[in-house]
N, C-alpha and C positions, 0 to 999 in steps of 0.2 A: 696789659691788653686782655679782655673778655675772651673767655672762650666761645667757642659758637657751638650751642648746642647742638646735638643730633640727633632728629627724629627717629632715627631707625633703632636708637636704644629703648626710648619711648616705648614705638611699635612692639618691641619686644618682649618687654615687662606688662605692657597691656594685655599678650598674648599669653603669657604666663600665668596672669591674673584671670585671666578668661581658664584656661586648664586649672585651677586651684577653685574657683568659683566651679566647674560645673563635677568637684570631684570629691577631692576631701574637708573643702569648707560647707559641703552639706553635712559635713558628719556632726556642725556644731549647732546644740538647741537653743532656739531662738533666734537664728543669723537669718533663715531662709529670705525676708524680705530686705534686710540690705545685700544680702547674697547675687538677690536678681538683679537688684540695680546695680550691682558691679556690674555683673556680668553685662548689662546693657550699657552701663556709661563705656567700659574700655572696648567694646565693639562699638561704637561712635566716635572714641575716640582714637583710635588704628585708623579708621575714615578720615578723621582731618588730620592726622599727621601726616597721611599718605601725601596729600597735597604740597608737602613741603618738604618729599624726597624724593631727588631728583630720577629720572628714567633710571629703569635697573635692566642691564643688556650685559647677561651672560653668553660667552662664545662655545659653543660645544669644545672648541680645542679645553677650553680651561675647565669642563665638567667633566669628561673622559681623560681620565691621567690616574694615575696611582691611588691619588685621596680618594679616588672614587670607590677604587677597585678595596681600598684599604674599609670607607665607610661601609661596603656589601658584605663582606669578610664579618666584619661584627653583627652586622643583621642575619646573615646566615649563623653564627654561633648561639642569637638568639632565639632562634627558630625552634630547639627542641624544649627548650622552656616553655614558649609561646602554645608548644602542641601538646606537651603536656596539663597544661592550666586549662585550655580550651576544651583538651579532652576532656578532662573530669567535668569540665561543666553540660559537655554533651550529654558524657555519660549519667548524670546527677540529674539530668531536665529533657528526658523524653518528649519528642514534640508531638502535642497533642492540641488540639485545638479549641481545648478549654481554657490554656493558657492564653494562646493568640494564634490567631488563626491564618497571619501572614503568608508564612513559610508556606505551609500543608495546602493552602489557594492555588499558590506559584507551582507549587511540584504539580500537581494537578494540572494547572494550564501548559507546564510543559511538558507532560507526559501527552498529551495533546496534542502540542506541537508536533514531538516528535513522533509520533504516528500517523501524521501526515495529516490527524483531524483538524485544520487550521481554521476552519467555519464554525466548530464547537468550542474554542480554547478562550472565547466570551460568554458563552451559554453557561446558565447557572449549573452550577455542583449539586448533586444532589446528597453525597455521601456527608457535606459540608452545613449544618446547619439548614436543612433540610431543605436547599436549593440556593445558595448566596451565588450573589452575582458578582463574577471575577471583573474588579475593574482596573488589575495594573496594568501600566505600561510594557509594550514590549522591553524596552533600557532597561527596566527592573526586573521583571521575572527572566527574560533568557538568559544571562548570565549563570543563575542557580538552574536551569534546565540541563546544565551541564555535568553536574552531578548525577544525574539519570543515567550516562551514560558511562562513566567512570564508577557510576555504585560507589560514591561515599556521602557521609552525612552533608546535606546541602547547607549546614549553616559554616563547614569550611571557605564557602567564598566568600562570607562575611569578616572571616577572618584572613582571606587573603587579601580584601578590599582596604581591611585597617592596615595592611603592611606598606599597599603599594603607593597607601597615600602618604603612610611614615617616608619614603623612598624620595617620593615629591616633595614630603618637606627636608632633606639632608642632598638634595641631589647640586646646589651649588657647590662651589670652590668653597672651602674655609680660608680664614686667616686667622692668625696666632691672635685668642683677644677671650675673655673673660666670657664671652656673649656667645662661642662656641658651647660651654659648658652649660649656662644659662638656658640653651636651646633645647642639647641633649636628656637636659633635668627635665625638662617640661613636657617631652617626648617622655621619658621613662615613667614620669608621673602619672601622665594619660595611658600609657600602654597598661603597667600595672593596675586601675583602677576601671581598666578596660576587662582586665582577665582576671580581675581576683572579686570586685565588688559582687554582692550578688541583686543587687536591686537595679544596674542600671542596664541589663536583658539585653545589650549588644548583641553580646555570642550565644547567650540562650536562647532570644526568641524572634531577632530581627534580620531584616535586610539591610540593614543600614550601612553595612562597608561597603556595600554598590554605591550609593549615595554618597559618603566619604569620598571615593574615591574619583566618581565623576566629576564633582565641583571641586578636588584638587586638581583636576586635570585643568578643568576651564580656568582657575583661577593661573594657574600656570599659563596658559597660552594669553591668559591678559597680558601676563607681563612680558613674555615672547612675542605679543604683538604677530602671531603666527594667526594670519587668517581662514586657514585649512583647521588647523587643531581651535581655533576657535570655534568655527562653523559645528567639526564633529560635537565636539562637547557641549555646545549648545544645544542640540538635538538631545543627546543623551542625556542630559540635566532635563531640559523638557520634556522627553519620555520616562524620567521615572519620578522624580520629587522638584515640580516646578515652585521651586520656593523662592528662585531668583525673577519670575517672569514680570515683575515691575520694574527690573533691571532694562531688559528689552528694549522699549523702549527709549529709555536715559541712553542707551547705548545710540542706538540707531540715530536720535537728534547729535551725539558728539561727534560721533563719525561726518556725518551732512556738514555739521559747523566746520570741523576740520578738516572739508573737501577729502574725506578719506574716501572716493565714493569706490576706487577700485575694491579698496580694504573692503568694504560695505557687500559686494557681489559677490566678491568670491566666498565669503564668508556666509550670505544668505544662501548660494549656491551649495556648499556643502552641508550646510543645515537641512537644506530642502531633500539633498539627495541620501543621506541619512534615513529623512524622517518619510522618505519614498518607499524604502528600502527595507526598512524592519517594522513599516505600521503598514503605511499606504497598500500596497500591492500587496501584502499576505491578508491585510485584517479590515482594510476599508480606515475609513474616515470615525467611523463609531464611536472605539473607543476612545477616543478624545473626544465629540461631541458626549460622552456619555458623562464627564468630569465636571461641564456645565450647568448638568442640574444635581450636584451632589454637596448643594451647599448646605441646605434643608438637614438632609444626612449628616454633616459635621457638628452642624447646632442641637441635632437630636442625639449624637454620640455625646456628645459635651453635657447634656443635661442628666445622662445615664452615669455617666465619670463622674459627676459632681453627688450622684445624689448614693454609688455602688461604691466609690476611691477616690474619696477628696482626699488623700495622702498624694496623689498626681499632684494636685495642684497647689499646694499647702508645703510638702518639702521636695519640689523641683525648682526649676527655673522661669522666667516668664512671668510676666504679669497679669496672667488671665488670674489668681489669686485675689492680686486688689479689686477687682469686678465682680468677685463671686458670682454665685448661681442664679443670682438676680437680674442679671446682666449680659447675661450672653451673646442674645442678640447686638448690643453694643458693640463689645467685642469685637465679634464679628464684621460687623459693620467697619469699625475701626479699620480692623486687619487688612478687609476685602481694599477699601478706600486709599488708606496707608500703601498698601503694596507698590500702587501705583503713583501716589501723591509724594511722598516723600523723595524717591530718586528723581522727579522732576522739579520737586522746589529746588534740590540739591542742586540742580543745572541750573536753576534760574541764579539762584543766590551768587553760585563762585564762578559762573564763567566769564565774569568780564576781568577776573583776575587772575582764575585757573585755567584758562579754556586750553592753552596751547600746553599743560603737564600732562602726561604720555599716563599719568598716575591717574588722574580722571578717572578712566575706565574701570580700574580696582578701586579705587575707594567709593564709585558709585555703588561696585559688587561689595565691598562690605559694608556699605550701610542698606543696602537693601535687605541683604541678609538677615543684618541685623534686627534691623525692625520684625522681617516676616518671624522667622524664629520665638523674640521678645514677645509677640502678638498674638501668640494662636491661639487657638477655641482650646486645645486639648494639652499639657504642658508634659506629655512623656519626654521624661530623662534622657531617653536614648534619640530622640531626635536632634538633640541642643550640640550635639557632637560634629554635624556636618560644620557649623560656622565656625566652629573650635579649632577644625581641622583648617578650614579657610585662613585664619590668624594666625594658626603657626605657621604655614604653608608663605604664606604677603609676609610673615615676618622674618623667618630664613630666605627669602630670595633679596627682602629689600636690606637686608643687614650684611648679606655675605657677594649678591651682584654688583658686578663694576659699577659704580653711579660714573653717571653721564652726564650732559649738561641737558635743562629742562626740556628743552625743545629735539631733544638727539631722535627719538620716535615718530615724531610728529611730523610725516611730509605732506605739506600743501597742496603741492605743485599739484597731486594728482585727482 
């Protein structure tokens, strides 16, 4: 008798290969261009295996118990290593804005904040490049305005954001099995080469554990199927790195299909109230109409990286490499269209087979991911991290949650 494979090993080793591709198989010369097509075929393919692993429906009783308390225990012993590594990098890379000028915008616009100037924390900087116009999201800079007040270096929440999304991915139940160790390798792998690399400017010069950590969260409440913590993290993913907003969509038509319309409102409802809350009523509508016309801006960044640091695009990830500098607008073009095209061929293609798997929902979020990521105008290293983090995250909940039978999620009735 055959055994009957299992996807969620698959999923696993895909994810694996996604942490080894975006970490230490750049260290080898001449791989970089099958390096990205890894990295893009097993984020494609985590997508369709998802389809062929049954709902994943973990119970709080089975996540709060001992293994939990035992997995935090470890995390917290790694904590002084973590702080020492990070230290020295802080202390090693003064933030200055000739590096990158992220961080040093955000302190600014919440120094802002918190003085109550909340009409100037969009008005250009003047100390900044002698006037740049601050365009992040509130999701993204408040969290580091936090540091303001505590007086420590602000790229500590970038490294509090890698931890908490490490949390999210170990936070099911284990069972006794080879794939436990598997997991924890590919976590140590990424952490390390999170705190030791020096080219891929995580903890030197990003925001990027806010991002991490936000789309581990939503990617979690996909599979909690929790409409509240959906709604939140969709807001927050959309206020700081809308990378998934082709997903949007795809979602809204599955839910319709599968009469989820309560799931549908209450989940808009907390999005809405969210994005009421930390944009609307302090900062108006602006800055998000301002993100509209900043496509021009990305093509003219893109042309500056190609012609100042074609080592971006040459030993990163991504495909904007094979387009070269010739091409840009392409690209672009692609990216923009893709965004949105690809998660609704995706619907067209498998719903008359897939419509009623509870998995839908996630494997539309990684293949949107996927694509956006793979596609961009500009291919910095340290962006490639968010959808990495997505993959181990879908592939510790679907390897270590109760599977259920395909339809256990999916109620009609309502």
């Amino acid at each position: 008798m055959s055994r009957q494979k299992d996807p969620t090993t698959l999923i696993l080793l895909l994810a694996a290969l996604q942490v080894l591709c975006s970490t230490y198989l750049l260290y080898i010369p001449n791989f970089y261009a099958i390096n990205s097509f890894l990295f893009l075929l097993s984020g494609i393919g985590i997508a369709i295996c998802l389809l062929q692993v049954p709902a994943i429906q973990v119970h709080r009783s089975e996540i709060i118990r001992s293994q939990l308390f035992f997995k935090l225990l470890i995390i917290v012993l790694l904590m002084p290593v973590s702080y020492q590594l990070a230290r020295h990098i802080m202390d090693q890379n003064p933030l200055r804005i000739e590096n990158a000028d992220m961080l040093p915008i955000m302190k600014t616009m919440g120094k802002r904040f918190w003085n109550g100037q909340w009409k100037q924390v969009y008005q250009p900087i003047p100390e900044i490049w002698n006037g740049v116009q601050p365009i992040y999201l509130p999701a993204m800079w408040m969290p580091f305005s936090l540091s303001l007040i505590l007086h420590f270096d602000i790229r500590w929440i970038t490294v509090c954001g890698i931890w908490l999304s490490v949390i999210l991915c170990v936070l099911p139940p284990w069972r006794k099995s080879w794939k436990n160790i598997l997991l924890v390798a590919a976590l140590i792998t990424l952490l390390t080469w999170l705190h030791t690399d020096e080219d891929n400017n995580v903890i030197r010069l990003t925001e990027e554990g806010v991002v991490f950590f936000y789309y581990a969260v939503l990617t979690v409440a996909i599979i909690l199927f929790n409409p509240w913590l959906l709604g939140i993290s969709v807001a927050l993913c959309l206020l700081s790195r809308y990378a998934f907003v082709g997903w949007i969509p795809f979602a809204v038509l599955f839910l319709l299909a599968t009469r989820q319309h309560v799931f549908l409102l209450k989940t808009t409802g907390a999005a809405l109230l969210v994005i009421l809350l930390i944009l609307i009523l302090p900062f108006g509508i602006d800055p998000l109409l301002y993100h509209l016309h900043l496509q021009q801006d990305y093509m003219s960044q893109a042309v500056r990286v190609w012609r100042e640091d074609p080592e971006f695009y040459y030993q990163s990830l991504g495909m904007a490499k094979f387009f070269g500098p010739s091409h840009i607008k392409l690209l672009h073009g692609v990216l923009t269209a893709g965004t949105f095209l690809i998660p609704m061929v995706f619907f067209m293609f498998v719903r008359k087979k897939f419509l009623f798997r509870s998995n839908m929902l996630l494997a539309g979020l990684q293949l949107s991911l996927t694509f956006f990521y793979n596609f961009l105008d500009i291919t910095y290293l340290y962006l490639f991290y968010t959808p990495v983090f997505v993959s181990l995250i879908i592939a510790g909940w679907s390897v270590y949650g109760r599977q259920m039978k395909p339809l256990a999620s999916i109620n009609t009735s309502q």
